[in-house]
PyMOL commands that place a pseudoatom at each C-alpha (Angstrom):
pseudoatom trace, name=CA, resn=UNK, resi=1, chain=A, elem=C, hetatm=0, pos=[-14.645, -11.150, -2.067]
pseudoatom trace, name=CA, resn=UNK, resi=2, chain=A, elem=C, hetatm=0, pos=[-11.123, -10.436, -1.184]
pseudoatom trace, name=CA, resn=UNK, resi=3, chain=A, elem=C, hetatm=0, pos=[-7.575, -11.242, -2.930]
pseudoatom trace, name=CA, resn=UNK, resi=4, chain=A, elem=C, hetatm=0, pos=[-5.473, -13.500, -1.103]
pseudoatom trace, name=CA, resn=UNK, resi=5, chain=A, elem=C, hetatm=0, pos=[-2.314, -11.557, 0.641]
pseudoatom trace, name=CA, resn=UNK, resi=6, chain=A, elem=C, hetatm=0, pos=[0.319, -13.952, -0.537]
pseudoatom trace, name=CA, resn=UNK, resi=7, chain=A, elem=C, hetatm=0, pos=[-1.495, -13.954, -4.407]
pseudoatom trace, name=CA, resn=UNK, resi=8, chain=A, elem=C, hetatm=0, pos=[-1.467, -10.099, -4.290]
pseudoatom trace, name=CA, resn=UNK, resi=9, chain=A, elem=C, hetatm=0, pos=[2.548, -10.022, -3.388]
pseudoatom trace, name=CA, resn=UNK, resi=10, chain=A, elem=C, hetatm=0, pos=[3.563, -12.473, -5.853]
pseudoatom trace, name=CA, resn=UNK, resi=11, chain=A, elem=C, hetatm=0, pos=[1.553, -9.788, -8.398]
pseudoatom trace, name=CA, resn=UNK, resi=12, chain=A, elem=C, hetatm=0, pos=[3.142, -7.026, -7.500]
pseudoatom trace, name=CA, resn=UNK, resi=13, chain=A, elem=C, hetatm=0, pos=[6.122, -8.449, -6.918]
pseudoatom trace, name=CA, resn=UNK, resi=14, chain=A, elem=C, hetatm=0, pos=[6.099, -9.359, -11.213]
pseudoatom trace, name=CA, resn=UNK, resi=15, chain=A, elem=C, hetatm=0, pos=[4.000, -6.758, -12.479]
pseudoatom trace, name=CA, resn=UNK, resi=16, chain=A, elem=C, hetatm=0, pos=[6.540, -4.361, -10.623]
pseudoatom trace, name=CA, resn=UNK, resi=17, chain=A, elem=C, hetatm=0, pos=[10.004, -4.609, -11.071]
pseudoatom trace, name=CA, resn=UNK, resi=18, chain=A, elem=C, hetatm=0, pos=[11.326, -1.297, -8.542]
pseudoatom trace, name=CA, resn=UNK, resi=19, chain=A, elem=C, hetatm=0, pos=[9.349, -3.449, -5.745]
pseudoatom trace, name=CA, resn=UNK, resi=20, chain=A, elem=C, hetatm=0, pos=[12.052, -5.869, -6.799]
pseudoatom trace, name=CA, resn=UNK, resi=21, chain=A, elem=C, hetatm=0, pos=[14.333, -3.586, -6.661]
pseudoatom trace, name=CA, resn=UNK, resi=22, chain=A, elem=C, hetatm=0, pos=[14.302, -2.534, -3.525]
pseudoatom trace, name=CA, resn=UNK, resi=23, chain=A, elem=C, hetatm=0, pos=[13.906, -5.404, -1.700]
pseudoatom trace, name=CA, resn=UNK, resi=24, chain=A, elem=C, hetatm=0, pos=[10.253, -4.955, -0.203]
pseudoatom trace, name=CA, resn=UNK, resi=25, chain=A, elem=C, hetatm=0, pos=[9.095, -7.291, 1.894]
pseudoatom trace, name=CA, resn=UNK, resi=26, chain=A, elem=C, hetatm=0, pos=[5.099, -8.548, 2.559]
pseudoatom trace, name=CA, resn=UNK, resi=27, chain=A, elem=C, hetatm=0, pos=[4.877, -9.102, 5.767]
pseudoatom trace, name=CA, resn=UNK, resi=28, chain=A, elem=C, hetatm=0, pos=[0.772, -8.764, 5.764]
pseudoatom trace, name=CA, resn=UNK, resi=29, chain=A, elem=C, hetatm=0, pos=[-2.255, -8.695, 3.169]
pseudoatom trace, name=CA, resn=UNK, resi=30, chain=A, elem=C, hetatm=0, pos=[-5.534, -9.186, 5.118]
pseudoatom trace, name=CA, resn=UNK, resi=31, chain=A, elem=C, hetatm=0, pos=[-8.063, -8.409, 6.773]
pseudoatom trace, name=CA, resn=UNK, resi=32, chain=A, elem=C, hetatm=0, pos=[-7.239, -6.083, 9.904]
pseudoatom trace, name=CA, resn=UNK, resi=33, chain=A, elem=C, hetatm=0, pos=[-7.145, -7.654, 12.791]
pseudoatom trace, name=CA, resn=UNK, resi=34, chain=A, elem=C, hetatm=0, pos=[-7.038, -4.551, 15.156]
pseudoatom trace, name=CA, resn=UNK, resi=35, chain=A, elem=C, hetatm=0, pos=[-10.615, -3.441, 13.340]
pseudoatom trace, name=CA, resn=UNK, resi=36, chain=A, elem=C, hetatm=0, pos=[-14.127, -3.937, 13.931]
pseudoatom trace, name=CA, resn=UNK, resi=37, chain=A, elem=C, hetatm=0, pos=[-15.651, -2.513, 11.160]
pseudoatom trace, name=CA, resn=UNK, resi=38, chain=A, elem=C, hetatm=0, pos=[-16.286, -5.551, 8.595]
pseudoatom trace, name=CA, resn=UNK, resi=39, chain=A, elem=C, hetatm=0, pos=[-14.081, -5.278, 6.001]
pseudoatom trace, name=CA, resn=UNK, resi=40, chain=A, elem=C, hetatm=0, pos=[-11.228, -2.865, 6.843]
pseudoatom trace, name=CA, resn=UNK, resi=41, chain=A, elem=C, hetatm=0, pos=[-8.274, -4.716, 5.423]
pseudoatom trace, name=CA, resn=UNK, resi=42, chain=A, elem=C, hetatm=0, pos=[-4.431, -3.799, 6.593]
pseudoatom trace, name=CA, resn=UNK, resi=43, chain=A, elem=C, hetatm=0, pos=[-0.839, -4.153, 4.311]
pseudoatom trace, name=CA, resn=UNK, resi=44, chain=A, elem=C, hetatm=0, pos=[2.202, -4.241, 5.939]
pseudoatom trace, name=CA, resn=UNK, resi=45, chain=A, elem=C, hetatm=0, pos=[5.028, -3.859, 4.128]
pseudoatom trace, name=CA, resn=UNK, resi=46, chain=A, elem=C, hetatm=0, pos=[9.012, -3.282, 5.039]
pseudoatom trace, name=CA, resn=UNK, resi=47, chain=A, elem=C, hetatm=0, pos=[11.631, -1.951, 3.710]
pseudoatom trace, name=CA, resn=UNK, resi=48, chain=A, elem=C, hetatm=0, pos=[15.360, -3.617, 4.695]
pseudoatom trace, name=CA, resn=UNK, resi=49, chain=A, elem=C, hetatm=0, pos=[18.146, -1.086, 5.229]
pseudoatom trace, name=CA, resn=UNK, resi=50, chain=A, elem=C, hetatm=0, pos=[20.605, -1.503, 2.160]
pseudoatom trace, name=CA, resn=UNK, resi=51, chain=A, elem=C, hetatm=0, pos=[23.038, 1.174, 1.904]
pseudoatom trace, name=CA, resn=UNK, resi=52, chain=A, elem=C, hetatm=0, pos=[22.147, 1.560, -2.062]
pseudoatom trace, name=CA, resn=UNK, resi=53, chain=A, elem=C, hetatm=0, pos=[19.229, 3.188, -1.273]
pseudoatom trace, name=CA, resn=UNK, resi=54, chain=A, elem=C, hetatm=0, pos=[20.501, 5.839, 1.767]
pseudoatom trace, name=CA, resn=UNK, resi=55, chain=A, elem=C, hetatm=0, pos=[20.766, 9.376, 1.042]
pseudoatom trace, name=CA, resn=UNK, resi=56, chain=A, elem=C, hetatm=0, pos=[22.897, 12.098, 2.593]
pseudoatom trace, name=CA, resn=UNK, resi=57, chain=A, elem=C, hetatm=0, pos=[22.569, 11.175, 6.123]
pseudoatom trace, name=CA, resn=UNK, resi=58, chain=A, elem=C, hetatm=0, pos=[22.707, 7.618, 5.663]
pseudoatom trace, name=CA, resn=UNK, resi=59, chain=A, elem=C, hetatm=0, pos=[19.040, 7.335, 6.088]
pseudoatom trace, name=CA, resn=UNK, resi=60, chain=A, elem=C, hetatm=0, pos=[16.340, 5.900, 3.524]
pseudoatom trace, name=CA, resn=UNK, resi=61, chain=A, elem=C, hetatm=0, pos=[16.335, 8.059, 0.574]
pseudoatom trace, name=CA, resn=UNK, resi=62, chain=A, elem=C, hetatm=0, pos=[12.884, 10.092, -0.084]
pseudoatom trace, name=CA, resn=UNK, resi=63, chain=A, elem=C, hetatm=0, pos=[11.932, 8.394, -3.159]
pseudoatom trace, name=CA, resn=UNK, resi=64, chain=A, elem=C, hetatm=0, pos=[12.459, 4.925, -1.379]
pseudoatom trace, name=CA, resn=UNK, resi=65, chain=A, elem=C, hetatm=0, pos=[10.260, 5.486, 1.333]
pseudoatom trace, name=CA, resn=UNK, resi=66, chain=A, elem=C, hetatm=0, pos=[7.387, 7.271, -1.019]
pseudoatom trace, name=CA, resn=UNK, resi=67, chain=A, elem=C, hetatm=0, pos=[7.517, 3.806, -3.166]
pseudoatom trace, name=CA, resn=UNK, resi=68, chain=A, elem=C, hetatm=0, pos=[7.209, 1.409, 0.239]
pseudoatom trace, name=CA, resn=UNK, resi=69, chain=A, elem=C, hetatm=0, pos=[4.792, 3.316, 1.308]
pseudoatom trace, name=CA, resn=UNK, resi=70, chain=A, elem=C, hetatm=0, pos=[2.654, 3.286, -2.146]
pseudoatom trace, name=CA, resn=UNK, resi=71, chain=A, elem=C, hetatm=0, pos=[3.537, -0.082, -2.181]
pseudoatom trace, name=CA, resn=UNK, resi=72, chain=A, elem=C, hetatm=0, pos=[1.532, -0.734, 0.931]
pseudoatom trace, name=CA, resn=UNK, resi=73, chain=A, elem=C, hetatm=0, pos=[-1.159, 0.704, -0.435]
pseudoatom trace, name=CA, resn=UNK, resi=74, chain=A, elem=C, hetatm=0, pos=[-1.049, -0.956, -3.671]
pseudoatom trace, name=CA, resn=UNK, resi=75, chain=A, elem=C, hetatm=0, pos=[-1.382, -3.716, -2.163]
pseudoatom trace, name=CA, resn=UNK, resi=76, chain=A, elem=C, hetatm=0, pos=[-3.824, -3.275, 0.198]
pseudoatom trace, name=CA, resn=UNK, resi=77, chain=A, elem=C, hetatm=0, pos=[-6.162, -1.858, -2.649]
pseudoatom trace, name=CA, resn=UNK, resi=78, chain=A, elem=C, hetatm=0, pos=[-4.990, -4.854, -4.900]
pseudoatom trace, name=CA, resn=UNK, resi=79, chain=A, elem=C, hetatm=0, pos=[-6.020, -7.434, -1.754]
pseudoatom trace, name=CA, resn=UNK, resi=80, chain=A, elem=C, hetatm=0, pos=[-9.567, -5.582, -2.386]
pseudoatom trace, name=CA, resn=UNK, resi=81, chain=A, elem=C, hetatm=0, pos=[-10.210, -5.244, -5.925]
pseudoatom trace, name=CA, resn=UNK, resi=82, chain=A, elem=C, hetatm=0, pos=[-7.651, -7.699, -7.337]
pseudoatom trace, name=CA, resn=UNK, resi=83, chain=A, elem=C, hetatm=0, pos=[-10.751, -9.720, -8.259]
pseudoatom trace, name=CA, resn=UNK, resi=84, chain=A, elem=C, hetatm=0, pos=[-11.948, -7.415, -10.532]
pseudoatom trace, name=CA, resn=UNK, resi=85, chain=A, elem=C, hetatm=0, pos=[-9.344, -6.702, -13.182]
pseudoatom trace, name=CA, resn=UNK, resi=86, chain=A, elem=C, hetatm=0, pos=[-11.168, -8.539, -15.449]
pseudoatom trace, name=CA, resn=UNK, resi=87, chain=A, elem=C, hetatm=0, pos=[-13.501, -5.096, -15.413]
pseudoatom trace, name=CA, resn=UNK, resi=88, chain=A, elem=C, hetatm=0, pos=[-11.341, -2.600, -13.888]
pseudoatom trace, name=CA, resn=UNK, resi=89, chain=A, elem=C, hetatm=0, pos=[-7.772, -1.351, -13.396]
pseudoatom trace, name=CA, resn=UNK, resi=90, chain=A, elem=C, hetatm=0, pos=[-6.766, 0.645, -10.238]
pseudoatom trace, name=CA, resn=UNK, resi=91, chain=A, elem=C, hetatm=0, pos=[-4.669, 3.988, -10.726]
pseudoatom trace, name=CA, resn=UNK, resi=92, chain=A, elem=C, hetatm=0, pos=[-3.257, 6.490, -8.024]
pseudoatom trace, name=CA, resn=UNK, resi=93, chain=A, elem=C, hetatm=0, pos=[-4.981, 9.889, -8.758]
pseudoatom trace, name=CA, resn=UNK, resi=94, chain=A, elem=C, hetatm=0, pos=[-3.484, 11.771, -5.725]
pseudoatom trace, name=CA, resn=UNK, resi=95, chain=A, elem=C, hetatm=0, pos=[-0.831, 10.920, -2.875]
pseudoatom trace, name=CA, resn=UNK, resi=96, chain=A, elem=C, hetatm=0, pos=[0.744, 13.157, -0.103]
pseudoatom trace, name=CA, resn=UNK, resi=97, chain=A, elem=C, hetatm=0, pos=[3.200, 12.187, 2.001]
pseudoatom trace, name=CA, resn=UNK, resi=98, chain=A, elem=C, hetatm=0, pos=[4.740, 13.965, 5.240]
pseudoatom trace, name=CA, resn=UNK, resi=99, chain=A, elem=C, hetatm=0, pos=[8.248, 13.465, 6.659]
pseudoatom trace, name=CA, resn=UNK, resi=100, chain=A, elem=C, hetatm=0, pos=[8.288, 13.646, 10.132]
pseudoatom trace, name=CA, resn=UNK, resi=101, chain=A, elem=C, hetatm=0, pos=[11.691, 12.619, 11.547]
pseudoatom trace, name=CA, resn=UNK, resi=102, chain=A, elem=C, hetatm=0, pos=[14.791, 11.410, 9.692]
pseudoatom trace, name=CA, resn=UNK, resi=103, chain=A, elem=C, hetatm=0, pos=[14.457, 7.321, 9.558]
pseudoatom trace, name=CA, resn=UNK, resi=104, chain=A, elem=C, hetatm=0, pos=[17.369, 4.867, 9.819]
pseudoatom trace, name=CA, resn=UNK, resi=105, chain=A, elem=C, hetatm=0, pos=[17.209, 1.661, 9.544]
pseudoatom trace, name=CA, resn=UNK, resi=106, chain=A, elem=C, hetatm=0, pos=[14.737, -0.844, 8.251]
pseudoatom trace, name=CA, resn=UNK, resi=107, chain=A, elem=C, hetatm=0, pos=[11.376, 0.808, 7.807]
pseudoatom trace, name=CA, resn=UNK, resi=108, chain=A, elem=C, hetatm=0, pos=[7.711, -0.275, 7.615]
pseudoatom trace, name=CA, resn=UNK, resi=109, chain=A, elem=C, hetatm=0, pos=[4.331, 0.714, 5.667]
pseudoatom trace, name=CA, resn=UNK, resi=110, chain=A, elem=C, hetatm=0, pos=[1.175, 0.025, 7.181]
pseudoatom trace, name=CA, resn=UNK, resi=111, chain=A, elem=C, hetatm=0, pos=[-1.556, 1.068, 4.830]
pseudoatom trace, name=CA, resn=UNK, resi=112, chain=A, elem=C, hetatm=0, pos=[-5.647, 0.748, 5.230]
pseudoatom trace, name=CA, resn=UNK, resi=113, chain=A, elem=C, hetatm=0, pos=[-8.306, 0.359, 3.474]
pseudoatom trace, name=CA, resn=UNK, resi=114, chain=A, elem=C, hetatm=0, pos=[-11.973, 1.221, 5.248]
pseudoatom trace, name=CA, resn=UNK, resi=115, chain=A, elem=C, hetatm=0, pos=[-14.370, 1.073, 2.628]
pseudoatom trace, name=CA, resn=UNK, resi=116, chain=A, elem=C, hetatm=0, pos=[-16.182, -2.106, 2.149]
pseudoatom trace, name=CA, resn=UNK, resi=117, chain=A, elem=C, hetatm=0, pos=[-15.562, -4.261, -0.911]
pseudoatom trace, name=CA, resn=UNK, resi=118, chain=A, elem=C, hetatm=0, pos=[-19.539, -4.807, -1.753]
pseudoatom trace, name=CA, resn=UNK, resi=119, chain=A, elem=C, hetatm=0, pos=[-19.897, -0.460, -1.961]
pseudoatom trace, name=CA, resn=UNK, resi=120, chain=A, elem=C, hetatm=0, pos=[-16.889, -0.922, -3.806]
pseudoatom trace, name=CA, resn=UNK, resi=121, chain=A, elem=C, hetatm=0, pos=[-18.378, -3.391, -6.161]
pseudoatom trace, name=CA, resn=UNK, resi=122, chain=A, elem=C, hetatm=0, pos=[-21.758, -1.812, -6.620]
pseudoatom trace, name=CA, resn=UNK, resi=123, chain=A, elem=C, hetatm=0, pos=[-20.669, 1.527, -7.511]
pseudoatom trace, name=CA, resn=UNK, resi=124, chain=A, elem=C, hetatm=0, pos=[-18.168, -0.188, -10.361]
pseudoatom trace, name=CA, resn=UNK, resi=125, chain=A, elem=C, hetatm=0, pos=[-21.619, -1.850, -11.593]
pseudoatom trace, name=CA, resn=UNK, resi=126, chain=A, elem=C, hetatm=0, pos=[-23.632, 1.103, -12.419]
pseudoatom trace, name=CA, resn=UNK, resi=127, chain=A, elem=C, hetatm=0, pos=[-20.253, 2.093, -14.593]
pseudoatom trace, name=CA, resn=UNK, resi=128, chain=A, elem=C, hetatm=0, pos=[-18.793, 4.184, -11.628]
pseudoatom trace, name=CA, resn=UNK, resi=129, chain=A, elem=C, hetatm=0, pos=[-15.305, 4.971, -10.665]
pseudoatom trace, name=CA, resn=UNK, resi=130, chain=A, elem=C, hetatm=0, pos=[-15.195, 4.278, -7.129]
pseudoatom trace, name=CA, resn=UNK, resi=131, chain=A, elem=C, hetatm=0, pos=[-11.864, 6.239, -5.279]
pseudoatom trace, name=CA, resn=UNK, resi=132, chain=A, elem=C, hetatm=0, pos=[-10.176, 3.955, -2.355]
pseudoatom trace, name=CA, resn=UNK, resi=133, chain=A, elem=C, hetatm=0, pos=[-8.352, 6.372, 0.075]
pseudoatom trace, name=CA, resn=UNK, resi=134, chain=A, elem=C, hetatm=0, pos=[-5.720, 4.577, 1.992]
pseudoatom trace, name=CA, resn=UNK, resi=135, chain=A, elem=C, hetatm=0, pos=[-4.317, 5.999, 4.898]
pseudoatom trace, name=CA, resn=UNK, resi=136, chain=A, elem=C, hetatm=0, pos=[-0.256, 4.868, 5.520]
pseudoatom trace, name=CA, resn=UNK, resi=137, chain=A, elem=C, hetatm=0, pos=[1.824, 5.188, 8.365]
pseudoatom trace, name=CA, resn=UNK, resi=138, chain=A, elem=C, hetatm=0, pos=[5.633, 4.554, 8.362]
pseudoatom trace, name=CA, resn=UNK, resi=139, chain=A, elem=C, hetatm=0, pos=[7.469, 3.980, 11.057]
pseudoatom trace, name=CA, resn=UNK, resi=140, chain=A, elem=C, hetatm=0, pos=[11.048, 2.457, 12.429]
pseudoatom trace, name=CA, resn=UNK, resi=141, chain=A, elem=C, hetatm=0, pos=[11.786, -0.717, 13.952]
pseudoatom trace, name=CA, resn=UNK, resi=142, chain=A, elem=C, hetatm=0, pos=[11.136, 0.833, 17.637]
pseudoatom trace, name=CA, resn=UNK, resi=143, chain=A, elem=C, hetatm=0, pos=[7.744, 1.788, 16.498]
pseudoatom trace, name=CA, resn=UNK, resi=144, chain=A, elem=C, hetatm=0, pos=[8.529, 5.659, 15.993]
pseudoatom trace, name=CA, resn=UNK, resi=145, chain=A, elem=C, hetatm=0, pos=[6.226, 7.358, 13.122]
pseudoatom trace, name=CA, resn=UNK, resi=146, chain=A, elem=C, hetatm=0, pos=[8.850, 8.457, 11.049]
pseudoatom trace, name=CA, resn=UNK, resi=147, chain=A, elem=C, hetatm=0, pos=[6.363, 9.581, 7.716]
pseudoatom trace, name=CA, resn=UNK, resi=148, chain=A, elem=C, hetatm=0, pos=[2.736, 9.451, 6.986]
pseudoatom trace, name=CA, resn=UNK, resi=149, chain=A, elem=C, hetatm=0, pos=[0.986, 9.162, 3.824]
pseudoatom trace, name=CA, resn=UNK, resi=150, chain=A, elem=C, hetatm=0, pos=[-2.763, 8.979, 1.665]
pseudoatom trace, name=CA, resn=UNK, resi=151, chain=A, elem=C, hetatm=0, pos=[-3.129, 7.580, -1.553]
pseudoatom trace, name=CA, resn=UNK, resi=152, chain=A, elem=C, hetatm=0, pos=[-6.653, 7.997, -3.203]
pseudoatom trace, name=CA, resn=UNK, resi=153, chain=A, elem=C, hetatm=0, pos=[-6.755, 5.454, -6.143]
pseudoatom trace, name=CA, resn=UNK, resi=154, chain=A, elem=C, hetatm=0, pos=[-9.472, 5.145, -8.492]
pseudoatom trace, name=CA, resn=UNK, resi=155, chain=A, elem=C, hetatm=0, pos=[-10.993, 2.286, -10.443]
pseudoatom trace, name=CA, resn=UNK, resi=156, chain=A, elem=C, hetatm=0, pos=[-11.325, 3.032, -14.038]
pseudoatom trace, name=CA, resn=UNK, resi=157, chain=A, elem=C, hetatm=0, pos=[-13.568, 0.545, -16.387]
pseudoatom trace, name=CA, resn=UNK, resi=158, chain=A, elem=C, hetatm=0, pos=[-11.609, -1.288, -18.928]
for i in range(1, 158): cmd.bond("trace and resi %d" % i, "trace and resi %d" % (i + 1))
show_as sticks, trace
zoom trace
């Protein structure tokens, strides 16, 4: 079972107020359509250019594009396990994040998730703490791969 995109925006829209903040926008929340493996789900997420949050060379600050980029992959976990919160919370336990080239402009978060939402499931049952790993790639309006990112979140039991 899978959280609906538009259901998992509005959450962390509320339950997040710097996602407010910055003025993210949820562009996708799904299943990925440029996958064949059942299950791999995609977030897409973007980040307008405001000049409150530029840094020194007018670009994105650091900190912005580290939170759009966790975003994504917030959400794409959420669109996975949002179902079960009744049993289990998701919480980042590592994230690295490369710079590549200096971004200006509007930028966007693409995050996956591979792993199936049934392992997922099952492992939670027998009282594990599955770990999600979510690969995130962000790049400028002309496509250019301006940072790159994994998250690994767990699930930990209520």
């Amino acid at each position: 079972m899978m959280t609906d995109g538009e259901q998992v925006a509005a959450g962390l829209r509320a339950a997040v107020p710097f996602v407010r903040t910055l003025g993210l926008e949820f562009l996708e929340i799904g299943p990925d359509p440029a996958e064949d493996a059942a299950g791999a789900l995609r977030a897409v997420v973007r980040l307008p250019d405001a000049e409150a949050i530029h840094n020194h060379v007018a670009g994105p600050h650091a900190g912005a594009i580290f939170t759009l980029g966790e975003t994504a992959s917030g959400a794409v976990v959420m669109a996975a396990v949002g179902h079960l919160l009744d049993r289990a919370v998701p919480l980042t336990v590592r994230a690295e994040i490369a710079y590549r080239k200096l971004s200006l402009g509007p930028v966007t978060a693409t995050a996956w998730l591979h792993r199936p939402v049934a392992e997922i499931e099952a492992e939670l049952a027998v009282g594990g703490r599955p770990r999600l790993e979510t690969p995130v790639r962000i790049a400028t309006a002309d496509g250019v791969v301006r940072a790159e990112m994994t998250l690994v979140w767990a699930l930990r039991l209520n």
